[in-house]
PAMAR-859975 format. One record per residue: residue in one letter; y, x, z of N, C-alpha, C in turn. Coordinates in steps of 0.001 Angstrom, whole numbers, padded with zeros to 6 digits, always signed. Atoms other than C-alpha are relative to their C-alpha. Layout:
// PAMAR-859975
aYXZYXZYXZ...
// end
This chain:
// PAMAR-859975
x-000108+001029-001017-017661+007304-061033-000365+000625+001338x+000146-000660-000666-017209+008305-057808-001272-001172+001010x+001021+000751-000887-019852+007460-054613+000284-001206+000267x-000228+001294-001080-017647+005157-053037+000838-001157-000803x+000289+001049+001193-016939+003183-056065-000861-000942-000176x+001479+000987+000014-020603+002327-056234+000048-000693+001560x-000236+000973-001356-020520+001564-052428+000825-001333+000225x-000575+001277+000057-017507-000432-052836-000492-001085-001062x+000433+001365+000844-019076-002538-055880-001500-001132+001153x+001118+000711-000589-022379-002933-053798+000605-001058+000987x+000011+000840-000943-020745-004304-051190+000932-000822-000041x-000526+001073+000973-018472-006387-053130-001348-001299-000388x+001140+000768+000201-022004-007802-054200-000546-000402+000547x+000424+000730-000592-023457-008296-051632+000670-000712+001407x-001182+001118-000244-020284-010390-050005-000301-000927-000914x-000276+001308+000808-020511-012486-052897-001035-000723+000152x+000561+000633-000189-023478-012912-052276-000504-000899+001167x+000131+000311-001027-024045-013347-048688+001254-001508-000163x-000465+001274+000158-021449-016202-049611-000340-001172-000874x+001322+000891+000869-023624-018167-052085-001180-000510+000608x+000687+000262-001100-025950-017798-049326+000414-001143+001123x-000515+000793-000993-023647-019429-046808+000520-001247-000480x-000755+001185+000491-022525-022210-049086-001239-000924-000442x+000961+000397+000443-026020-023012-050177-000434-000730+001472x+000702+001054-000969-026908-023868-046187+000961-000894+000558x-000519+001146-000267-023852-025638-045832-000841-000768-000335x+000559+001297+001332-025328-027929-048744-001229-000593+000624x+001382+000526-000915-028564-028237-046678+000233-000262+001150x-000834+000321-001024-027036-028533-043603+000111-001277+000101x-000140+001204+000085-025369-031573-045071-001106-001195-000047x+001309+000563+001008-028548-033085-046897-000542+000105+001715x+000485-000023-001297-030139-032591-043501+000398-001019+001328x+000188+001008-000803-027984-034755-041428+000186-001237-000654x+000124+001222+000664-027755-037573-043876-001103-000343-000275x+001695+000294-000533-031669-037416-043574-000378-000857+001402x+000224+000339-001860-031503-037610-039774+000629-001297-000103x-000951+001124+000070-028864-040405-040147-001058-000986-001070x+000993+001590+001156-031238-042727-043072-001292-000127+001478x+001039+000380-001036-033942-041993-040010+000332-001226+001009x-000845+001273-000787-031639-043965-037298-000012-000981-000687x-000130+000865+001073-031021-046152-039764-001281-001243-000013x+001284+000296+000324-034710-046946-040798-000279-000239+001351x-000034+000688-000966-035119-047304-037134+000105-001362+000661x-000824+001731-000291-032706-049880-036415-000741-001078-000630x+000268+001431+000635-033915-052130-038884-001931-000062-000026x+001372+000110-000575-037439-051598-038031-000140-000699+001241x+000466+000894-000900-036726-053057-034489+000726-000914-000495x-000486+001417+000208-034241-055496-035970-001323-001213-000628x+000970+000773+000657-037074-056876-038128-001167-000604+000903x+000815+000234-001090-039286-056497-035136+000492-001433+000528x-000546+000975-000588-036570-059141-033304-000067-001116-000759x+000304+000737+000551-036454-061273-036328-001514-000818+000079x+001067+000571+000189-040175-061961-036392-000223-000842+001217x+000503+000435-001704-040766-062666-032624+001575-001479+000182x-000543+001368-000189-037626-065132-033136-000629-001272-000606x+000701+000459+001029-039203-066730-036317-000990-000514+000847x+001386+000338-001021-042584-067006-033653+000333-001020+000941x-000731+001250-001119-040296-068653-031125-000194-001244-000714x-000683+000761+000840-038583-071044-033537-001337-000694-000276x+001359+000617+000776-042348-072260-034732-001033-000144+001378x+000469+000531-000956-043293-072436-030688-001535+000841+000050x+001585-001357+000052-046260-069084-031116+000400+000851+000464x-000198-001399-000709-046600-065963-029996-001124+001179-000615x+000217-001031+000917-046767-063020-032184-001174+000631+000645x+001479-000968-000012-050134-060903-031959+000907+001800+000471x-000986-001043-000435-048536-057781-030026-001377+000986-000746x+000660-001257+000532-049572-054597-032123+000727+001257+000718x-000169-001301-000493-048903-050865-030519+000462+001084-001310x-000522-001094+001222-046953-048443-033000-001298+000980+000230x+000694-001209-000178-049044-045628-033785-001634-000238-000153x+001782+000184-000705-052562-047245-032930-000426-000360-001189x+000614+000078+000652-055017-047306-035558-000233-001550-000461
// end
């Protein structure tokens, strides 16, 4: 077997692999913005729910207890 036999297998190998590589961060890639996207998501209906309540408060003639995201 000559040198460039082995050269050409190696680097046959590591093509195949460097593409297993690149198909693997597609895959995360994806998974990544359909994360970001459930975040928006979870958002939205966090202030929607927000709007719901403070209508609900109206509707019953009160006024919701204002809380601060984040604050202990």
């Amino acid at each position: 077997m000559e040198a460039r036999d082995v050269a050409d297998r190696q680097f046959d190998a590591l093509l195949e692999r460097l593409d297993r590589i690149a198909a693997q961060l597609e895959r995360i890639g994806r998974h990544l913005e359909a994360h970001e996207g459930f975040q928006q998501v979870s958002g939205e209906i966090r202030v929607l729910a927000d709007s719901i309540d403070a209508l609900a408060y109206a509707a019953l003639g009160q006024s919701p207890q204002v809380r601060r995201r984040g604050a202990p």
